[in-house]
The first five atom37 places (N, CA, C, CB, O) and aatype in JSON, in Angstrom:
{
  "aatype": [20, 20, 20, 20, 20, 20, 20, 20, 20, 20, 20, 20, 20, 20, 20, 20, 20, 20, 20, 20, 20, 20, 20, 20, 20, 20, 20, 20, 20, 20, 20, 20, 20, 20, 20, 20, 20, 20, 20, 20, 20, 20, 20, 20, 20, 20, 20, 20, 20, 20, 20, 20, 20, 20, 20, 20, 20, 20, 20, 20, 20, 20, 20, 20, 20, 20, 20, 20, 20, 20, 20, 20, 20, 20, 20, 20, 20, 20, 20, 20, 20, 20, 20, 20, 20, 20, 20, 20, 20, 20, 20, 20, 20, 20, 20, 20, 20, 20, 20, 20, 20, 20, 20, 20, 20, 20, 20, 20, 20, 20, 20, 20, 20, 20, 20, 20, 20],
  "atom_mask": [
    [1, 1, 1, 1, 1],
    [1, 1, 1, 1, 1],
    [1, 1, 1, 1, 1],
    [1, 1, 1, 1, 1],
    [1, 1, 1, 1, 1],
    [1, 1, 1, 1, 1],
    [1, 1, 1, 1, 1],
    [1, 1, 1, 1, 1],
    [1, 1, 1, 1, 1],
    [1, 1, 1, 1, 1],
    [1, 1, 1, 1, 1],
    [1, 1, 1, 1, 1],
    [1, 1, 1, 1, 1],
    [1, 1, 1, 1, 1],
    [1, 1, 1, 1, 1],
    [1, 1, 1, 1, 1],
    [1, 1, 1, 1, 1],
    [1, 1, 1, 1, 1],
    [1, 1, 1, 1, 1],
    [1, 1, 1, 1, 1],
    [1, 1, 1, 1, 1],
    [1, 1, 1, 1, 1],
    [1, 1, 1, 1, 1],
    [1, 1, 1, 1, 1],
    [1, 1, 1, 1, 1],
    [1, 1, 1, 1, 1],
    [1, 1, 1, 1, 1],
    [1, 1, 1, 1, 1],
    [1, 1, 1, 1, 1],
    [1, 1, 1, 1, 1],
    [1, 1, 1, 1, 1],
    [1, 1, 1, 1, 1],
    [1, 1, 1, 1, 1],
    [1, 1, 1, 1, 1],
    [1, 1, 1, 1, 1],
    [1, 1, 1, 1, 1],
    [1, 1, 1, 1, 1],
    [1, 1, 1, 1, 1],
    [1, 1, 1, 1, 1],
    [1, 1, 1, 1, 1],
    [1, 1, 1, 1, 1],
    [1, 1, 1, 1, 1],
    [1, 1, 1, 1, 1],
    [1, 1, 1, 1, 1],
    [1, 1, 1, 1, 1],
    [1, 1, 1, 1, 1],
    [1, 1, 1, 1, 1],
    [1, 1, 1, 1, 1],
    [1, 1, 1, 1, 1],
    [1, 1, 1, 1, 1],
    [1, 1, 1, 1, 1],
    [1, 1, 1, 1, 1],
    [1, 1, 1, 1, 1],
    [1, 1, 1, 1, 1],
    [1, 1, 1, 1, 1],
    [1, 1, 1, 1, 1],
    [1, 1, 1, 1, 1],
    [1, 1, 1, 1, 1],
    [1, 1, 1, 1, 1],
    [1, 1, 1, 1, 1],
    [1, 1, 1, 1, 1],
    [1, 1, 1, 1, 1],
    [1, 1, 1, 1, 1],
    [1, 1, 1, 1, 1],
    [1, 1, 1, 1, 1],
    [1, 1, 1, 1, 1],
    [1, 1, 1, 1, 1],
    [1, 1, 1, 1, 1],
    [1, 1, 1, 1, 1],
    [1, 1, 1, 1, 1],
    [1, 1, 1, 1, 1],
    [1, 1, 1, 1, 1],
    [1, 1, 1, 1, 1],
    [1, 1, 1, 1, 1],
    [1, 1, 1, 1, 1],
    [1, 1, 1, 1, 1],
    [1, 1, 1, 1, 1],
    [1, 1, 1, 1, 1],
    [1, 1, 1, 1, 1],
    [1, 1, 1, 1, 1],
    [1, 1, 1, 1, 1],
    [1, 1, 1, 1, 1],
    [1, 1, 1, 1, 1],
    [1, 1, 1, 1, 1],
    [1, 1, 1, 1, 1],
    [1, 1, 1, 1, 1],
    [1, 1, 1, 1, 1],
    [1, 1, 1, 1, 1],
    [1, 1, 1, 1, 1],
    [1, 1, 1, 1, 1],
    [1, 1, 1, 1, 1],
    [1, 1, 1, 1, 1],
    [1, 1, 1, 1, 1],
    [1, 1, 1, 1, 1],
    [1, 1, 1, 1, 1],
    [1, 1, 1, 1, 1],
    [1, 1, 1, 1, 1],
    [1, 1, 1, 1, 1],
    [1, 1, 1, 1, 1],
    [1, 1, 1, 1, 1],
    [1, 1, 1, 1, 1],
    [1, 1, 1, 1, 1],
    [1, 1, 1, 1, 1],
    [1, 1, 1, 1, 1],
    [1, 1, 1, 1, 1],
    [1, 1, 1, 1, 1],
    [1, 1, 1, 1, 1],
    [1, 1, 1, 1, 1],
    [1, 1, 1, 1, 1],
    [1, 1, 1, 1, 1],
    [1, 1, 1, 1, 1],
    [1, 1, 1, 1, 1],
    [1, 1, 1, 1, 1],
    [1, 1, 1, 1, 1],
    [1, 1, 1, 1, 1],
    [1, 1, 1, 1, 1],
    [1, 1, 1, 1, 1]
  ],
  "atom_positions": [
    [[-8.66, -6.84, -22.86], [-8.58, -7.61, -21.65], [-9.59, -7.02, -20.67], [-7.14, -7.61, -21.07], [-9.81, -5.81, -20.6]],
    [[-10.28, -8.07, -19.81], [-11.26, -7.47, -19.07], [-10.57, -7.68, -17.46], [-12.85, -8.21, -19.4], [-10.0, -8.73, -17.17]],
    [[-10.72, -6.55, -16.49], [-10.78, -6.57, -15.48], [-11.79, -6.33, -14.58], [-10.13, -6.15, -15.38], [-12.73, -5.58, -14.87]],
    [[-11.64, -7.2, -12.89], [-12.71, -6.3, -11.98], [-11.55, -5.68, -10.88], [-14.2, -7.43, -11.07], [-10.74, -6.29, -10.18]],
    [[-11.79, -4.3, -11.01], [-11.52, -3.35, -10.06], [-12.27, -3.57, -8.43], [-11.99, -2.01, -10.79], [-13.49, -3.63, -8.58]],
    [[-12.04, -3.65, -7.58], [-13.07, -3.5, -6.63], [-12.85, -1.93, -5.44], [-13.02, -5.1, -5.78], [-12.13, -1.78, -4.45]],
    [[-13.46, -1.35, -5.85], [-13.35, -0.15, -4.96], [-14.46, -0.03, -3.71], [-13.51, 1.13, -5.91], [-15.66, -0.22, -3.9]],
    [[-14.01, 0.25, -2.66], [-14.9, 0.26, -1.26], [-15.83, -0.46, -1.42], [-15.5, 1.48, -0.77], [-16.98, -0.12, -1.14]],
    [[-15.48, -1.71, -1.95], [-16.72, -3.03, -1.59], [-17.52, -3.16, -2.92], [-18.04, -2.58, -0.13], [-18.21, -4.19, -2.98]],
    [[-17.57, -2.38, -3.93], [-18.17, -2.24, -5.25], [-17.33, -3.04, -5.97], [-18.29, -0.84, -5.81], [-16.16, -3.15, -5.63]],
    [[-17.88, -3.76, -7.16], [-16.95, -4.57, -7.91], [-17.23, -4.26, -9.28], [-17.05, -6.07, -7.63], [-18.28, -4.5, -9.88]],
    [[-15.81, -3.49, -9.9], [-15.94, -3.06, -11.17], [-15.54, -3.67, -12.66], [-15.41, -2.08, -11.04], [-14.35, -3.98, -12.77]],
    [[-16.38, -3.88, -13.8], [-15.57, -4.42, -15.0], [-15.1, -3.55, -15.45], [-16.1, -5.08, -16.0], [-15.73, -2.51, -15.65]],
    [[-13.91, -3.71, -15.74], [-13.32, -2.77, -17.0], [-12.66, -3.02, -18.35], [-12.42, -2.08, -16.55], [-11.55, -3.33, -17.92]],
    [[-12.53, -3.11, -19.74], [-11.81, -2.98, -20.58], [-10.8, -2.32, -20.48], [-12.27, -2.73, -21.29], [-10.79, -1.1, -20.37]],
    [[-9.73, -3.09, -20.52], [-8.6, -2.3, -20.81], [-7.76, -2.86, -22.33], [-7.61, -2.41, -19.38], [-7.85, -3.91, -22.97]],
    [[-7.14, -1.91, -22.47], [-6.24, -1.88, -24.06], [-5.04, -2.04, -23.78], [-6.24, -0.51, -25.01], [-4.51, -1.12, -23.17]],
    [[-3.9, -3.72, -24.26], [-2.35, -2.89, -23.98], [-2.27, -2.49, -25.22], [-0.86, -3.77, -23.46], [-2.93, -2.67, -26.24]],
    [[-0.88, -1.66, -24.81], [-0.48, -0.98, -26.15], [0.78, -1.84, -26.33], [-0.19, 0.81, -26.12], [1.28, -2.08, -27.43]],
    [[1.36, -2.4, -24.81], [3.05, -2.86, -25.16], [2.71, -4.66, -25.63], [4.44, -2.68, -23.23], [1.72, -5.4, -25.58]],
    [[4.13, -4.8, -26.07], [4.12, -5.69, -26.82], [4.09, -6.79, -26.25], [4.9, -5.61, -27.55], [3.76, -7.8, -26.87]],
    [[4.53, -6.81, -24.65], [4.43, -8.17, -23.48], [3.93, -6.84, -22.38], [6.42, -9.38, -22.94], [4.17, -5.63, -22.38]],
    [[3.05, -7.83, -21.4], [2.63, -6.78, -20.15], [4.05, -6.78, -19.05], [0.94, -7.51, -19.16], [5.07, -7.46, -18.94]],
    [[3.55, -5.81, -18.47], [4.39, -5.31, -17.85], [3.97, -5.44, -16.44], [4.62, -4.12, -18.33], [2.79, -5.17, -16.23]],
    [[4.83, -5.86, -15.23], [4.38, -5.99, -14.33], [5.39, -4.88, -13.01], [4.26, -7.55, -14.32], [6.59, -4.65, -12.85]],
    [[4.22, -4.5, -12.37], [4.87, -3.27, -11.76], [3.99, -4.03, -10.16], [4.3, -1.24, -12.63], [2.87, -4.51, -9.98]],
    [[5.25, -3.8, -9.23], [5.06, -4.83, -7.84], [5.11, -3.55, -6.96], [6.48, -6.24, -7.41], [6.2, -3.0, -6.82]],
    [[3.65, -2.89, -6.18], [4.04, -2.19, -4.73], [3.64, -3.08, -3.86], [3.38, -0.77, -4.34], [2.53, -3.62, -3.92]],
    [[4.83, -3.38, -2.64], [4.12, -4.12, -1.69], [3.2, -3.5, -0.66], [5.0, -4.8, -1.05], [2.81, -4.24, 0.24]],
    [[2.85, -2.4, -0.69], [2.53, -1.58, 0.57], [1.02, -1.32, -0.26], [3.76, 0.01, 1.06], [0.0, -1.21, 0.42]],
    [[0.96, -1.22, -1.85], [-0.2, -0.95, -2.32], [-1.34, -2.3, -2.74], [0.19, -0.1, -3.44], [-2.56, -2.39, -2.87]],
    [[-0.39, -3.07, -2.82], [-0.74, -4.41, -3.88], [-1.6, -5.27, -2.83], [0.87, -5.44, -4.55], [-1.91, -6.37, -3.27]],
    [[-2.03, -4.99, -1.56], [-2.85, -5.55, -0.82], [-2.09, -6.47, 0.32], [-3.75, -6.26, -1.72], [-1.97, -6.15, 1.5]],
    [[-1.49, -7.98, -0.46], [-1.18, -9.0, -0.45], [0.46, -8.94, -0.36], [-1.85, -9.59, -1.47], [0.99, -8.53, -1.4]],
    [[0.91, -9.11, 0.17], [2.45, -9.68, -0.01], [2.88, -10.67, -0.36], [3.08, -9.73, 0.83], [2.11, -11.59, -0.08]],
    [[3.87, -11.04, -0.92], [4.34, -12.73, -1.02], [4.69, -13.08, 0.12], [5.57, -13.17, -1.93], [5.38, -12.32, 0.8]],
    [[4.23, -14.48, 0.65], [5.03, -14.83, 1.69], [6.52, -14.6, 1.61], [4.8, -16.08, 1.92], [7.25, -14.63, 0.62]],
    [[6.86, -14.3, 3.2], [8.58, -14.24, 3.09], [9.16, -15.5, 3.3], [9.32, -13.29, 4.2], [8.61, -16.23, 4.11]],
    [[10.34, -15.97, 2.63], [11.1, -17.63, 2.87], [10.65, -17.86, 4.27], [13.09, -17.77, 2.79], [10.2, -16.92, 4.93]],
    [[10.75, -19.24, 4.83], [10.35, -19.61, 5.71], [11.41, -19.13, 6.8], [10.03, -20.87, 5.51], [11.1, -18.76, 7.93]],
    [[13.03, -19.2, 6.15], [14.05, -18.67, 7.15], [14.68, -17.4, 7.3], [14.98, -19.34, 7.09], [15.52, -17.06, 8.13]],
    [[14.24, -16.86, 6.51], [14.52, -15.21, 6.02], [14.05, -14.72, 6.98], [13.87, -14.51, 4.7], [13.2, -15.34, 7.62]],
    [[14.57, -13.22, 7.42], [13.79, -12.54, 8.52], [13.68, -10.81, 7.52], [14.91, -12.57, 10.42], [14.54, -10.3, 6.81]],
    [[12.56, -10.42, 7.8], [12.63, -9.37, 7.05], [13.24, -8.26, 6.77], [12.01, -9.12, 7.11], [13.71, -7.58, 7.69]],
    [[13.36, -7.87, 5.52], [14.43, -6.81, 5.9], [13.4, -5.61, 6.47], [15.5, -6.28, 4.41], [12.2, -5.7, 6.69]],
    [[14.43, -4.24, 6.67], [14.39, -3.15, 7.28], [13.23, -2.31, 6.26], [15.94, -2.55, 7.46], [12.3, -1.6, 6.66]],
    [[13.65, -2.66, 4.7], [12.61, -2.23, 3.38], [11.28, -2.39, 3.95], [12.73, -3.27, 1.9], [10.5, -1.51, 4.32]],
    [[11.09, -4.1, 3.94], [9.55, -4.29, 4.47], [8.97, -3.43, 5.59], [9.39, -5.7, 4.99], [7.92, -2.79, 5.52]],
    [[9.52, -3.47, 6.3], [9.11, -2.82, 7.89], [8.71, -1.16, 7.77], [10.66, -2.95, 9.1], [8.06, -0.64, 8.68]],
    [[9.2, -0.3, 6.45], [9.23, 0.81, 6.42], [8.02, 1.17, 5.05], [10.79, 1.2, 6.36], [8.34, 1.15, 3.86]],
    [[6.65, 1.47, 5.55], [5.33, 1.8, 4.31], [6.19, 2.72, 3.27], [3.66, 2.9, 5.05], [7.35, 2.57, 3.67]],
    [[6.23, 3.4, 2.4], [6.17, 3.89, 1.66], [5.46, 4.48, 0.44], [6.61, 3.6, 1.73], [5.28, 3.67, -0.47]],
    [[5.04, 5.71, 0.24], [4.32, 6.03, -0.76], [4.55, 5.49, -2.26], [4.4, 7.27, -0.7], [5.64, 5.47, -2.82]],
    [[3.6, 5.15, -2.69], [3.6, 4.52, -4.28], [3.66, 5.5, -5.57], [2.2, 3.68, -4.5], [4.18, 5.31, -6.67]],
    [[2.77, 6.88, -4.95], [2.59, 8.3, -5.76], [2.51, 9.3, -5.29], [1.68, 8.47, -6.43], [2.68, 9.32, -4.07]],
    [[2.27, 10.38, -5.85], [2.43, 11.63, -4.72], [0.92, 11.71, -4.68], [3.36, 13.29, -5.22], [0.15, 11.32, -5.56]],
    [[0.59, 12.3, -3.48], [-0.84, 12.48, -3.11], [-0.92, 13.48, -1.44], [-1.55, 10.66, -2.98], [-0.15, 14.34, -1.0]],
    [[-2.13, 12.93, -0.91], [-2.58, 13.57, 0.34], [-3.16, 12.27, 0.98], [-3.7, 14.88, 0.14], [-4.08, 11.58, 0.54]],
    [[-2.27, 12.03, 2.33], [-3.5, 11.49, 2.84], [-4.81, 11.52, 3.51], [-3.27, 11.07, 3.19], [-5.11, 12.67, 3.84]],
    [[-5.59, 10.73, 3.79], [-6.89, 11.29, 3.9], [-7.6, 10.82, 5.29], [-7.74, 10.86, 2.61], [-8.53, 11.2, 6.0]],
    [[-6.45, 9.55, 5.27], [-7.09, 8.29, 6.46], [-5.64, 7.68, 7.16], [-8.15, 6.63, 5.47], [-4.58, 7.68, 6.53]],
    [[-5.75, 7.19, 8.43], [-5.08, 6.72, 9.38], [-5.51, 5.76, 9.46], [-4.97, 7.25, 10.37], [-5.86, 5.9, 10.63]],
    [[-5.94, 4.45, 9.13], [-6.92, 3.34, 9.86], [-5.78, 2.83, 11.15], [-7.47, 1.77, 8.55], [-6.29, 2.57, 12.24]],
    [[-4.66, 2.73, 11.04], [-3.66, 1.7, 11.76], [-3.19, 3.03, 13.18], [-1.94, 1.02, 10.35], [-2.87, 4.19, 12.92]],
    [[-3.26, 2.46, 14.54], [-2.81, 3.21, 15.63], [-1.57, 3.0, 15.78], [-3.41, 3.01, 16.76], [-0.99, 2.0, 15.36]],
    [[-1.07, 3.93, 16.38], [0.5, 3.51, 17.18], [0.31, 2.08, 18.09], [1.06, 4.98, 18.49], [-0.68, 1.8, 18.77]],
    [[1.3, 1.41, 17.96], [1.48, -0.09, 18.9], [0.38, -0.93, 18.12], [1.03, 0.04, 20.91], [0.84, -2.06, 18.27]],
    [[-0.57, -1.05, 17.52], [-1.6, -1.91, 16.51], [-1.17, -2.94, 16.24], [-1.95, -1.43, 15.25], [-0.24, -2.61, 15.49]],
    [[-1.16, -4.21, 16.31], [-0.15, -4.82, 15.5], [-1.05, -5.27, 14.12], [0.63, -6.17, 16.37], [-2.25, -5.52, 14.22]],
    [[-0.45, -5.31, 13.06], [-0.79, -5.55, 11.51], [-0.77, -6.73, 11.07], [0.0, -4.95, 10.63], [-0.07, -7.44, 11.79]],
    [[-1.34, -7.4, 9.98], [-0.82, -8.6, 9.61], [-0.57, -8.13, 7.74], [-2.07, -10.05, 10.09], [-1.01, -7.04, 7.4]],
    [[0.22, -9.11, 6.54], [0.19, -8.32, 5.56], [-0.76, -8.4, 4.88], [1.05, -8.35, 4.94], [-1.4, -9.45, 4.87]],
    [[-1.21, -7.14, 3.96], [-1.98, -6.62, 3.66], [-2.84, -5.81, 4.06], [-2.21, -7.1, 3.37], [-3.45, -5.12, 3.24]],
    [[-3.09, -5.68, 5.56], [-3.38, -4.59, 6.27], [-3.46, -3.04, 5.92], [-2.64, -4.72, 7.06], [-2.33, -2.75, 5.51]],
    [[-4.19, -2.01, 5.9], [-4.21, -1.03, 5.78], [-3.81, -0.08, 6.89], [-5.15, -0.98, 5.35], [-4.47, 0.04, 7.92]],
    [[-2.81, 0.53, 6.65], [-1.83, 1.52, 7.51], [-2.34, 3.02, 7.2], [-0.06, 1.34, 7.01], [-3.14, 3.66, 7.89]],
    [[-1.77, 3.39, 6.11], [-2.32, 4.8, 5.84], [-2.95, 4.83, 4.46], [-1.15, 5.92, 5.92], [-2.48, 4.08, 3.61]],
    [[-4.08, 5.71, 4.12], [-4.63, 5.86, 3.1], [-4.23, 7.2, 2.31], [-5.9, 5.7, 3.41], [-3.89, 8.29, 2.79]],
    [[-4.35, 6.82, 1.0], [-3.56, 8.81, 0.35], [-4.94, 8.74, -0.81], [-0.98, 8.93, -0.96], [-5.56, 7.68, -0.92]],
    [[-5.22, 9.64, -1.42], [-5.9, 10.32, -2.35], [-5.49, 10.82, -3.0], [-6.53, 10.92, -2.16], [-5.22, 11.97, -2.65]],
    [[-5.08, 10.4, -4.51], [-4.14, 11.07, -6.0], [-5.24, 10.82, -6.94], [-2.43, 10.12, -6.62], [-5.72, 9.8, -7.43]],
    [[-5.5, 12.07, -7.03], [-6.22, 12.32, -8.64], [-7.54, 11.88, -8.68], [-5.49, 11.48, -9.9], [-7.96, 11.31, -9.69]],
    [[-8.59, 12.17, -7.21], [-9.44, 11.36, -6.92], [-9.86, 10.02, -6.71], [-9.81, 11.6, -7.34], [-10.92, 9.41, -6.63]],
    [[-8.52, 9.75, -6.64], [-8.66, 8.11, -6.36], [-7.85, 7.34, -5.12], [-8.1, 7.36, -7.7], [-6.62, 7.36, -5.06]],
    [[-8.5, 6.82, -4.36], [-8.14, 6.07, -2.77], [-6.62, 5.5, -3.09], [-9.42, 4.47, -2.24], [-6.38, 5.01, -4.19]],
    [[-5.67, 5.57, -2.14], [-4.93, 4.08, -2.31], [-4.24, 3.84, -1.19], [-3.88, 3.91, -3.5], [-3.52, 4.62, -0.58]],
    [[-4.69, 1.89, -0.74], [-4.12, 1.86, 0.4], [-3.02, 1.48, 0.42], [-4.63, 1.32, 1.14], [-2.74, 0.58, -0.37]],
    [[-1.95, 2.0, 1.31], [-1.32, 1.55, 1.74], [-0.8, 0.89, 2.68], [-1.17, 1.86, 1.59], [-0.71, 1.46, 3.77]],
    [[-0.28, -0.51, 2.55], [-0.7, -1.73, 3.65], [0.56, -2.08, 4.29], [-1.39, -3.2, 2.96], [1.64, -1.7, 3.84]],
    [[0.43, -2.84, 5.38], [1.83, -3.23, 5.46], [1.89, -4.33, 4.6], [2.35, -3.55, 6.85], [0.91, -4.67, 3.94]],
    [[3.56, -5.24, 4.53], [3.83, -6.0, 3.8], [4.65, -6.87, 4.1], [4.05, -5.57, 2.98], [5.3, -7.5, 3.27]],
    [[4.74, -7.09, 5.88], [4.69, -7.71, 6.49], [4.22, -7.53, 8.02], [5.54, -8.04, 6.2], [3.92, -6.45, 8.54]],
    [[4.2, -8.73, 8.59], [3.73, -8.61, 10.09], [4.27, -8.17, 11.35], [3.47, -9.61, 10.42], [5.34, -8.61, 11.78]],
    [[3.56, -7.32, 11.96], [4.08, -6.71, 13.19], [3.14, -5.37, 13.68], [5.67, -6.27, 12.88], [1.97, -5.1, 13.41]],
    [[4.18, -4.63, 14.52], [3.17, -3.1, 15.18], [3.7, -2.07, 14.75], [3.08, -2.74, 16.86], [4.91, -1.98, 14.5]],
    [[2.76, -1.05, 14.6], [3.16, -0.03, 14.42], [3.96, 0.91, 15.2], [2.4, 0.31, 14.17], [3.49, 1.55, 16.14]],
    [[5.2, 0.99, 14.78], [5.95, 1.74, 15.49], [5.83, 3.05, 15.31], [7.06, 1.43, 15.36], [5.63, 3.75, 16.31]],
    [[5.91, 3.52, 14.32], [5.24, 5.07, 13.67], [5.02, 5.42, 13.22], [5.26, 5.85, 13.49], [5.81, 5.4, 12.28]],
    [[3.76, 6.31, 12.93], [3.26, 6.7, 11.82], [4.33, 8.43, 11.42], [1.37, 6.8, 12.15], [4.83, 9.3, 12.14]],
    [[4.26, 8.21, 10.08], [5.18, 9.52, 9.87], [4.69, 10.68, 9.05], [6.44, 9.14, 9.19], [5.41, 11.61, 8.7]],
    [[3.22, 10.55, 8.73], [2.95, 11.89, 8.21], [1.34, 12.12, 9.15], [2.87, 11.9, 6.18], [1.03, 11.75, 10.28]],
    [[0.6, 12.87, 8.11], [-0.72, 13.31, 9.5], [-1.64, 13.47, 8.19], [-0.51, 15.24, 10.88], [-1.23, 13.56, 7.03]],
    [[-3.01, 13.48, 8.64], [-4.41, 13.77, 7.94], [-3.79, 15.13, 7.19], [-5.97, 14.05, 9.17], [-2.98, 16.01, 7.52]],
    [[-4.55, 14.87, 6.08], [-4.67, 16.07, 5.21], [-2.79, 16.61, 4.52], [-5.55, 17.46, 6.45], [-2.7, 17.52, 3.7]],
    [[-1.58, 15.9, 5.01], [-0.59, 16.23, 4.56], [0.04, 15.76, 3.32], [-0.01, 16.13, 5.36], [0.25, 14.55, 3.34]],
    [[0.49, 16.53, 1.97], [0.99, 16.31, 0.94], [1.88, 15.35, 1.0], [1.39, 17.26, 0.49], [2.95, 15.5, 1.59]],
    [[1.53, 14.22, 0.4], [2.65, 13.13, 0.6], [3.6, 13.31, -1.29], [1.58, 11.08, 1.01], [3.13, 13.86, -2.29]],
    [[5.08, 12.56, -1.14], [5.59, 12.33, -2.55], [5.71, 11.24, -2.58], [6.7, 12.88, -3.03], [5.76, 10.67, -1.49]],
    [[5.8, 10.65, -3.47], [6.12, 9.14, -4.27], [7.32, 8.83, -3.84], [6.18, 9.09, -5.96], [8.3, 9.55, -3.97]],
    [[7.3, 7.65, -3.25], [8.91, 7.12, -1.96], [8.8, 7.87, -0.49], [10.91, 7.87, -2.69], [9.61, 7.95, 0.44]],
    [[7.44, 8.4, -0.67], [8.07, 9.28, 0.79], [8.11, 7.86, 1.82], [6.68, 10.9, 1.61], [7.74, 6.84, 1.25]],
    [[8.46, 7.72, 3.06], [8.26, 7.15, 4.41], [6.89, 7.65, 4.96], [9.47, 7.56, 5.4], [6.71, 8.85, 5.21]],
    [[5.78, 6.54, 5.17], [4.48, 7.34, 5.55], [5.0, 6.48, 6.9], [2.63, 7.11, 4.63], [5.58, 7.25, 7.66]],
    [[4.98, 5.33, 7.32], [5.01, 4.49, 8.74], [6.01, 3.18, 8.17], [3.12, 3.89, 9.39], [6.37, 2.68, 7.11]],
    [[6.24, 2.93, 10.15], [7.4, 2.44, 10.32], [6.79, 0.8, 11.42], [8.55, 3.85, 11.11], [6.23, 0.92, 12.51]],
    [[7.04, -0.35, 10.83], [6.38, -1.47, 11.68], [7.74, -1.65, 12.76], [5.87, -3.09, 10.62], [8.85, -1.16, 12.54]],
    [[7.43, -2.35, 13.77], [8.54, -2.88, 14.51], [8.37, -4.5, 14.21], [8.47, -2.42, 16.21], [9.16, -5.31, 14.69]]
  ]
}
């Protein structure tokens, strides 16, 4: 199967190999760019509103300020695992209420990085 990766504006092909027998689909909303829209009458939960780390890493970047407001897919905080970027976005709309870790700090996989209002 061929993919394009696109990293900082570069657009990559890649081969990839599955090994499993149906693909497997693995959903971060905070990494995956894009969110699904939410129902039209639904109001979001407390989950959405709260970023969360996808892996353990460091982050490297802040793009999003306190009070900012976001829309989804937005980039909030950035981490660096294993030489490789990943953003983390919001995954729905609103401001930043707080950011919860700092440049250069060891993040874990589930941690709480920021909090939207």
């Amino acid at each position: 199967m061929k993919l394009k990766i696109t990293i900082e504006n570069r657009i990559y092909e890649v081969d990839v190999e599955a090994f499993e027998p149906e693909p497997v689909h693995h959903h971060f909303s905070q990494q995956a760019g894009v969110a699904p829209p939410p129902a039209a009458t639904a109001a979001p939960e407390v989950s959405d509103k709260l970023g969360r780390s996808p892996v353990a890493g460091v982050v490297v970047r802040i793009p999003a300020q306190l009070g900012q407001s976001v829309q989804p897919g937005d980039a909030v905080v950035v981490l660096e695992a294993m030489k490789m970027e990943t953003l983390i976005t919001a995954a729905v709309a609103g401001k930043v209420k707080s950011v919860l870790v700092k440049i250069g700090e060891p993040v874990q996989s589930g941690q709480a990085l920021f909090e939207l209002e």
